[in-house]
C-alpha positions in Angstrom: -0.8 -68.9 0.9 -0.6 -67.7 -2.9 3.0 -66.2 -2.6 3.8 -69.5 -0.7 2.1 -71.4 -3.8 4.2 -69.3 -6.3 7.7 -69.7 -4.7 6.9 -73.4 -4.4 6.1 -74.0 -7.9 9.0 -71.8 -8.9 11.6 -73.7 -7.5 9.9 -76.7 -8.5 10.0 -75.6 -12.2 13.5 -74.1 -12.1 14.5 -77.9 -10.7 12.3 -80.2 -13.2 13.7 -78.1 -16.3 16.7 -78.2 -15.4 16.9 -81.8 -14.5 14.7 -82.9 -17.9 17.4 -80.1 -19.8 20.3 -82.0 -18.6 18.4 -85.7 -19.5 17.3 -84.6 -22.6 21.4 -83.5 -23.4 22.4 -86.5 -21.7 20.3 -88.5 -24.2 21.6 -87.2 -27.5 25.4 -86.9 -26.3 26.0 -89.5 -24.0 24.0 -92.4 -25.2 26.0 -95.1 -27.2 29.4 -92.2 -27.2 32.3 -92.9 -24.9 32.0 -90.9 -21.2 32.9 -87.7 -20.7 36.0 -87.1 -18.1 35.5 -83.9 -16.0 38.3 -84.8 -13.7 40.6 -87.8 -14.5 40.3 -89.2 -10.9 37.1 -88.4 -9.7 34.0 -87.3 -12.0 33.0 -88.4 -15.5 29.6 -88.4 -17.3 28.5 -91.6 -18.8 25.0 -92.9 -20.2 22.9 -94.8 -17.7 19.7 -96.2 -17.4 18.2 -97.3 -14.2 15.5 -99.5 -13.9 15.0 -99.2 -10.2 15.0 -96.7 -7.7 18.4 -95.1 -5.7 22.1 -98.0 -5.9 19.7 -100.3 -8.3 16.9 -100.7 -5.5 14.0 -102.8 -7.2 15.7 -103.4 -10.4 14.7 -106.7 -11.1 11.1 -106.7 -9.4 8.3 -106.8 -11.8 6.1 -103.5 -11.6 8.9 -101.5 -9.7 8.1 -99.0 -12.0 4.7 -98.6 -10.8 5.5 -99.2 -6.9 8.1 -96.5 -7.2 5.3 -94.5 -9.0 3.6 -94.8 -5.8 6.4 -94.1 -3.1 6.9 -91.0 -5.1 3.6 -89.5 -4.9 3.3 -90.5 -1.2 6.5 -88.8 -0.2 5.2 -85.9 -1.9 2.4 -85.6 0.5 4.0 -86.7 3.5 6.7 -83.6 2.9 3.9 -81.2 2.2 2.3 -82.4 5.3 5.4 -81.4 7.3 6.0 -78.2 5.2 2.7 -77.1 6.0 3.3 -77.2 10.0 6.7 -75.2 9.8 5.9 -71.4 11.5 8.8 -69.2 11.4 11.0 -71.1 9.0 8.3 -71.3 5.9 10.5 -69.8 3.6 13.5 -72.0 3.8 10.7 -75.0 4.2 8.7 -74.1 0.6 12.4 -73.7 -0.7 13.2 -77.0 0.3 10.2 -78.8 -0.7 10.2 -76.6 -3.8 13.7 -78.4 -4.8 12.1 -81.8 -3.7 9.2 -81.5 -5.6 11.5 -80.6 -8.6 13.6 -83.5 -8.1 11.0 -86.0 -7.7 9.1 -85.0 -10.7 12.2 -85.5 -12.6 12.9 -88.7 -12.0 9.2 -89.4 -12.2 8.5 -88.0 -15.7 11.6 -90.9 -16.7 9.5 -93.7 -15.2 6.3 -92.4 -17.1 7.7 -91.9 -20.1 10.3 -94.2 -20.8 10.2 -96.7 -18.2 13.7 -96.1 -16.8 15.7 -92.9 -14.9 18.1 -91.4 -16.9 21.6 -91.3 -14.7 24.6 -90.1 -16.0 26.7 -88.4 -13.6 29.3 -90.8 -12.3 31.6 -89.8 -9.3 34.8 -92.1 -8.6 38.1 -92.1 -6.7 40.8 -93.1 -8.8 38.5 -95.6 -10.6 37.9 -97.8 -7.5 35.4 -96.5 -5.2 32.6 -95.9 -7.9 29.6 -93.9 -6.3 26.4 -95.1 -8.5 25.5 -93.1 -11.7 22.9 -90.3 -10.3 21.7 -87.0 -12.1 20.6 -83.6 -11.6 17.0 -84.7 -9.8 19.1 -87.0 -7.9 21.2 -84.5 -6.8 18.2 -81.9 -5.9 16.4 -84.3 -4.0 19.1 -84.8 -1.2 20.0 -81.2 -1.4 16.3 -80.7 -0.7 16.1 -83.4 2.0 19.0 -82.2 3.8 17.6 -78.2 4.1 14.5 -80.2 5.1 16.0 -81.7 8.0 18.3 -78.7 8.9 14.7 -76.2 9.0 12.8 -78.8 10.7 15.7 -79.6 13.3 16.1 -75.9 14.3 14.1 -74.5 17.2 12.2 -71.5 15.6 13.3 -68.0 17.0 12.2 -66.2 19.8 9.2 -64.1 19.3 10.6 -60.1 20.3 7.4 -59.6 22.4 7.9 -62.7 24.5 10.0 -62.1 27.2 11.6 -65.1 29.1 9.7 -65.8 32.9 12.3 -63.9 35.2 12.8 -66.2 38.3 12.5 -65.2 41.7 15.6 -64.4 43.5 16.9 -66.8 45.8 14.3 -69.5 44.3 15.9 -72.5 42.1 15.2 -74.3 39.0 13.9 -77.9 39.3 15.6 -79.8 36.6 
């Protein structure tokens, strides 16, 4: 359990600094200055603030901060519940919930401490499907989310000691 402990809070670090690294940038560069074109038709970076929780979800309900707050920290332990029953697949299971738990506590340190979740990433196609401002925690929790899904989808791998049951010849499967 402690190497599972340390490669969990690993990944979880790795993710929240480098979420809060880009936030904190983000901050001093973007804030009030004119966005930043990465590719003229499809990516900028511009300053954004969001109130509520993923495409403006509870922006305008009063306390979403603190409701969000509490789906957060839920989630949390519903994941870990799930990581905790995974038998072969552990590693890629504490990677994933490593990268969740990174993510989440990167958007959640923004609702602490300044109310709001810094976004700035902005992806576009030729300036008229706009995909909501997101940022790096953003980004980690669906990466995390989806290797969830993939390790918890896949059947685990035979054991080499456990042979299949050899049928009887000339008997037939029931199916």
């Amino acid at each position: 359990m402690k190497k599972r402990a340390i490669l969990i809070i690993a990944i979880a670090a790795a993710s929240l600094v480098a979420d809060q690294a880009t936030k904190i940038w983000a901050r001093s560069q973007l804030k009030g200055a004119p966005a930043i074109v990465l590719a003229d038709d499809y990516l900028k970076l511009e300053y954004h603030e969001n109130p509520g929780a993923a495409f403006g979800f509870l922006r305008e309900v009063p306390g979403a901060r603190y409701i969000l707050l509490g789906i957060g920290a839920i989630a949390l332990v519903l994941v870990w519940t799930m990581i905790r029953k995974l038998g072969q697949q552990r590693v890629l299971g504490d990677v994933a919930y490593g990268i969740v738990v990174g993510g989440a506590l990167g958007n959640l340190i923004d609702r602490v401490y300044i109310g709001r979740v810094v976004d700035f990433i902005v992806m576009h196609w030729q300036h008229k499907f706009v995909w909501p401002a997101y940022n790096v925690a953003d980004a980690l929790l669906v990466a995390g989310v989806v290797l969830l899904v993939l390790v918890l989808g896949r059947k685990p791998p035979e054991s080499k000691g456990q042979a299949k049951p050899k049928r009887k010849k000339g008997s037939r499967e029931r199916g």
